[in-house]
LOLUMDREN-289266 format. One record per residue (C-alpha): x, y, z; residue in three letters; residue number from 1. Coordinates in steps of 0.1 Angstrom, whole numbers, plus 5000, padded with zeros to 4 digits. Layout:
<nodes>
@px: X	py: Y	pz: Z	code: Ala	pos: NUM
...
</nodes>
This chain:
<nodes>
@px: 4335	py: 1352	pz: 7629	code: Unk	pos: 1
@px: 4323	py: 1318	pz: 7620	code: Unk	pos: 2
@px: 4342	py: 1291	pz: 7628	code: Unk	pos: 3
@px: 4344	py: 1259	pz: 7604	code: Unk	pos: 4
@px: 4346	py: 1226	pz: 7617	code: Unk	pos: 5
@px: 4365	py: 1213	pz: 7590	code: Unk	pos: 6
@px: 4365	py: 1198	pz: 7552	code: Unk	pos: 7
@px: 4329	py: 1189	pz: 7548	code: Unk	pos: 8
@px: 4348	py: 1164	pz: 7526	code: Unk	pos: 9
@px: 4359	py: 1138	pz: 7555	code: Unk	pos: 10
@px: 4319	py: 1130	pz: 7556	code: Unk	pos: 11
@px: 4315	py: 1129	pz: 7520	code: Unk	pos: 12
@px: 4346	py: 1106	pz: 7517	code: Unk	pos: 13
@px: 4330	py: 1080	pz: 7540	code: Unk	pos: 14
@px: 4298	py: 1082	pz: 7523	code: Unk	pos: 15
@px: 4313	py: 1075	pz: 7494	code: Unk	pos: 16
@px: 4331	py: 1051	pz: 7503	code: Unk	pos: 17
@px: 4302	py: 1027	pz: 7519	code: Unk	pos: 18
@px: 4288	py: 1036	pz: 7489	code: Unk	pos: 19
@px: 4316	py: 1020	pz: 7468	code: Unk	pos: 20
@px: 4313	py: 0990	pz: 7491	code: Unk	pos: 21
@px: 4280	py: 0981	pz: 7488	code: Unk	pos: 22
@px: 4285	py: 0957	pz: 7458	code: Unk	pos: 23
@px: 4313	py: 0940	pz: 7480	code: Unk	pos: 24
@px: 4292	py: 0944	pz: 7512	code: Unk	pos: 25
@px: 4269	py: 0919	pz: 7523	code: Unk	pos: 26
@px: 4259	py: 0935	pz: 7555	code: Unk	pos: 27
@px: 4220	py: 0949	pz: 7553	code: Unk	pos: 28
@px: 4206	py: 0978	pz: 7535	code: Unk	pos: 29
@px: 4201	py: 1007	pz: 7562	code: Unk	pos: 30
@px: 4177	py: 1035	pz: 7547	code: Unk	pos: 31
@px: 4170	py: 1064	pz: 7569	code: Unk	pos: 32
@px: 4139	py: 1085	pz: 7555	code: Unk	pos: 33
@px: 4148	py: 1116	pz: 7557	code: Unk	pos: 34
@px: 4116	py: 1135	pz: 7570	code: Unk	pos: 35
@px: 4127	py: 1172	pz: 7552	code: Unk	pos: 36
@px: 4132	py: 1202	pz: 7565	code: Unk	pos: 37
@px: 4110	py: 1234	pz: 7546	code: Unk	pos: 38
@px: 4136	py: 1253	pz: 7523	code: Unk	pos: 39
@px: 4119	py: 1286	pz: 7546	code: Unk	pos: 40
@px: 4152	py: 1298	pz: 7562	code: Unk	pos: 41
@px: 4183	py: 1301	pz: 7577	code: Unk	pos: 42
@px: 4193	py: 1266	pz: 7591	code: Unk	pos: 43
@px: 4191	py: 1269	pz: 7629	code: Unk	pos: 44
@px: 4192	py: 1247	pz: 7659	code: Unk	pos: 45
@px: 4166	py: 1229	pz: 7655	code: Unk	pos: 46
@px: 4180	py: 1217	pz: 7621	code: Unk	pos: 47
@px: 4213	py: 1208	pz: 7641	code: Unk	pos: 48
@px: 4196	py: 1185	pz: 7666	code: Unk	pos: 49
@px: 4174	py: 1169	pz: 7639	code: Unk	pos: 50
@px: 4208	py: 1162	pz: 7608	code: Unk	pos: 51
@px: 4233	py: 1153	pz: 7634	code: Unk	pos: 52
@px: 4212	py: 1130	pz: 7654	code: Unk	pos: 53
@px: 4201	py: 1112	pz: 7617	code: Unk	pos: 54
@px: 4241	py: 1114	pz: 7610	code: Unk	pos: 55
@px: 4253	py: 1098	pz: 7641	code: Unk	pos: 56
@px: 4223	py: 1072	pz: 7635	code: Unk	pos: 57
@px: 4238	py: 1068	pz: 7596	code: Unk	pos: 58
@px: 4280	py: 1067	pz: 7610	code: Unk	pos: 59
@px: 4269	py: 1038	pz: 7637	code: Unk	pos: 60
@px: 4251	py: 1019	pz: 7610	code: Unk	pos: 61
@px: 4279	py: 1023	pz: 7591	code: Unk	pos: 62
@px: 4302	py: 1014	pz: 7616	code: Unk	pos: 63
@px: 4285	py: 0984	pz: 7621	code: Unk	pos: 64
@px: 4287	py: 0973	pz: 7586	code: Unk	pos: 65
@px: 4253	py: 0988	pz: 7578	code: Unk	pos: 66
@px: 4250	py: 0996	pz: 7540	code: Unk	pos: 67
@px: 4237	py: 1033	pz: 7544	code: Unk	pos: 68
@px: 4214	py: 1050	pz: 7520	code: Unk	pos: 69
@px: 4206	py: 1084	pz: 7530	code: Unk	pos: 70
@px: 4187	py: 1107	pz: 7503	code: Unk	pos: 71
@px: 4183	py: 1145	pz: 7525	code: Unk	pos: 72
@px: 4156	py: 1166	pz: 7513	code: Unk	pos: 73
@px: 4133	py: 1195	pz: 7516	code: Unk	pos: 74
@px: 4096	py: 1203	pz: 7521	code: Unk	pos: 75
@px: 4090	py: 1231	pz: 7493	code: Unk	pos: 76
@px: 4057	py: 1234	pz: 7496	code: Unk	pos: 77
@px: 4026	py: 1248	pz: 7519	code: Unk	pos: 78
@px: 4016	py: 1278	pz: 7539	code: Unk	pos: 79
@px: 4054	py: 1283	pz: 7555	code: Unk	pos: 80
@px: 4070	py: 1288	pz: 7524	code: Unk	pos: 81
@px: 4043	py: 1310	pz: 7505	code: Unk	pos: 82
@px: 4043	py: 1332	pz: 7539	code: Unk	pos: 83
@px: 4086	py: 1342	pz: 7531	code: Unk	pos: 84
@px: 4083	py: 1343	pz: 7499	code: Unk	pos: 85
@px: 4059	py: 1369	pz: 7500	code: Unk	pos: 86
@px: 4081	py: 1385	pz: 7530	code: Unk	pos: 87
@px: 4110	py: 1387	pz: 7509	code: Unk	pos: 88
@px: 4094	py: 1402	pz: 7473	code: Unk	pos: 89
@px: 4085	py: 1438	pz: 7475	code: Unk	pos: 90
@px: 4056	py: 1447	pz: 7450	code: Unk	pos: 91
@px: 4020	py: 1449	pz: 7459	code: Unk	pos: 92
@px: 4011	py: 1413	pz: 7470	code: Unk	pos: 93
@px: 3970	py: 1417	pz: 7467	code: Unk	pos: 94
@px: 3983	py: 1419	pz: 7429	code: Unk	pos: 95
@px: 3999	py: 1388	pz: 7424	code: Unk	pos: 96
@px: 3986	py: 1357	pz: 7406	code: Unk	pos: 97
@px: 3987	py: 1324	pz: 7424	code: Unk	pos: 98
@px: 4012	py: 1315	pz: 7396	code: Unk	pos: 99
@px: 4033	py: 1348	pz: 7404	code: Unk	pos: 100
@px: 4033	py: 1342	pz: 7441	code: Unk	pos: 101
@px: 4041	py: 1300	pz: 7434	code: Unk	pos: 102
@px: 4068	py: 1314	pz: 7413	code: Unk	pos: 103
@px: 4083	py: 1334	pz: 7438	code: Unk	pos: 104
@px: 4084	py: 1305	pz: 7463	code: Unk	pos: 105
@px: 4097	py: 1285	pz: 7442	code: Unk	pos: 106
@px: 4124	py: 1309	pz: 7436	code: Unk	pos: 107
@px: 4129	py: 1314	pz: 7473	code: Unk	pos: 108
@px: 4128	py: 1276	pz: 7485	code: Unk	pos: 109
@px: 4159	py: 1273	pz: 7458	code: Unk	pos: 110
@px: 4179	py: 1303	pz: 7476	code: Unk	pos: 111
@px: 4172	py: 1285	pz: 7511	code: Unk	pos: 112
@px: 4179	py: 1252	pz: 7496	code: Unk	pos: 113
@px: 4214	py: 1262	pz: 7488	code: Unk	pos: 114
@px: 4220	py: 1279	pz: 7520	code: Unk	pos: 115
@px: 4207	py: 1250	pz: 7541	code: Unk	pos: 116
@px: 4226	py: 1223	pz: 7520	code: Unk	pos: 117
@px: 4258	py: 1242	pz: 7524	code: Unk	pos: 118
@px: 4253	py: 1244	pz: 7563	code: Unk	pos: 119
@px: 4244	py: 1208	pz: 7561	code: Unk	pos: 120
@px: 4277	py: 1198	pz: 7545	code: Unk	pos: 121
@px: 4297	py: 1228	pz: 7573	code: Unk	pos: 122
@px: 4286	py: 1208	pz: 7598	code: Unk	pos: 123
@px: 4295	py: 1173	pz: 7589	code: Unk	pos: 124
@px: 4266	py: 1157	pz: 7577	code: Unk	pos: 125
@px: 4270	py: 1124	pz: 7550	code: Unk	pos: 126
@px: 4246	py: 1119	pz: 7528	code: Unk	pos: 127
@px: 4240	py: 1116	pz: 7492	code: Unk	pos: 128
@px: 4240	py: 1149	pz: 7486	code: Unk	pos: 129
@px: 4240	py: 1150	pz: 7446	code: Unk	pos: 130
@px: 4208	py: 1132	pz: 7448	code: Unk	pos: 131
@px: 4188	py: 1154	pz: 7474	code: Unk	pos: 132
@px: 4154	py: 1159	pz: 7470	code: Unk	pos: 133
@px: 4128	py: 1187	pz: 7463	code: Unk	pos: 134
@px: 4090	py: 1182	pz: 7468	code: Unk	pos: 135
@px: 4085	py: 1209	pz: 7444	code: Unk	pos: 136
@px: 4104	py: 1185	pz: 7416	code: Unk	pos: 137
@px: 4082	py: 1161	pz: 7399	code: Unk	pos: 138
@px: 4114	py: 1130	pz: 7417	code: Unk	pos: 139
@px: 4111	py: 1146	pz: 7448	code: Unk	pos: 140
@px: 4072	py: 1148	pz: 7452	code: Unk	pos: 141
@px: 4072	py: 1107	pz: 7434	code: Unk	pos: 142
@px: 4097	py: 1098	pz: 7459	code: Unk	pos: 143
@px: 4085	py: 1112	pz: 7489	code: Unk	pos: 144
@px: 4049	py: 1097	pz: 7479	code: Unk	pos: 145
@px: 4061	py: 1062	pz: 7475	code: Unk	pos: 146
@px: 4074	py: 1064	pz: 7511	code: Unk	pos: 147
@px: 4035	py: 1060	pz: 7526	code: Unk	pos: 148
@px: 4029	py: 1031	pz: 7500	code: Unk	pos: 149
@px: 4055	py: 1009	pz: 7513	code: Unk	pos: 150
</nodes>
């Protein structure tokens, strides 16, 4: 059996927190870009090295009276995500519309959202996790955009 860490809320507490603080704060804004994961599967180690290297990165900024903003999000669309999507439906897929299959991964890239995000939280990881992001939402894609005009 799994085991759990513990409360995914002690992370979400200290994000909060700092979060709280930053009007009473005056120490700099810290904003780690959050290059996504895709929403194409199971989280896996991979996913460990890359969140809890960014969270111990976000806690030291923190700890040094960093104001932290960290946004997580995910990569919904391309080649990796159409490939599972048509992996996991079952009906004749030399059939389907482009708008049937984008349908389907969108679909998919919500399931594996979830799954990640919970994961995520299991092991720890503070962020602002309300606001995530999704390329595949009209935010998500402007946001993500804006980061190479900077």
């Amino acid at each position: 059996p799994r085991s759990t860490l513990s409360s995914s809320s002690a992370a979400s507490d200290v994000y909060k927190r700092q979060k709280i603080q930053i009007e009473n704060n005056k120490g700099s804004l810290f904003i780690l870009h959050d290059g996504p994961p895709y929403a194409n599967g199971d989280p896996h180690i991979g996913h460990a090295v890359n969140k809890i290297l960014k969270d111990i990165t976000n806690r030291y900024k923190v700890m040094r009276g960093f104001r932290v903003n960290y946004i997580p999000g995910w990569d919904c669309h391309g080649l990796p995500i159409e490939i599972k999507a048509l992996e996991y439906i079952k009906a004749n897929k030399e059939s389907l519309q482009p708008q049937q299959i984008r349908k389907v991964a969108r679909e998919y890239a919500d399931k594996q959202i979830e799954i990640q995000m919970k994961e995520f939280k299991r092991w720890n990881v503070m962020g602002d996790w309300q606001n995530a992001y999704k390329t595949m939402c009209k935010l998500g894609f402007i946001l993500l955009s804006s980061l190479f005009l900077i």
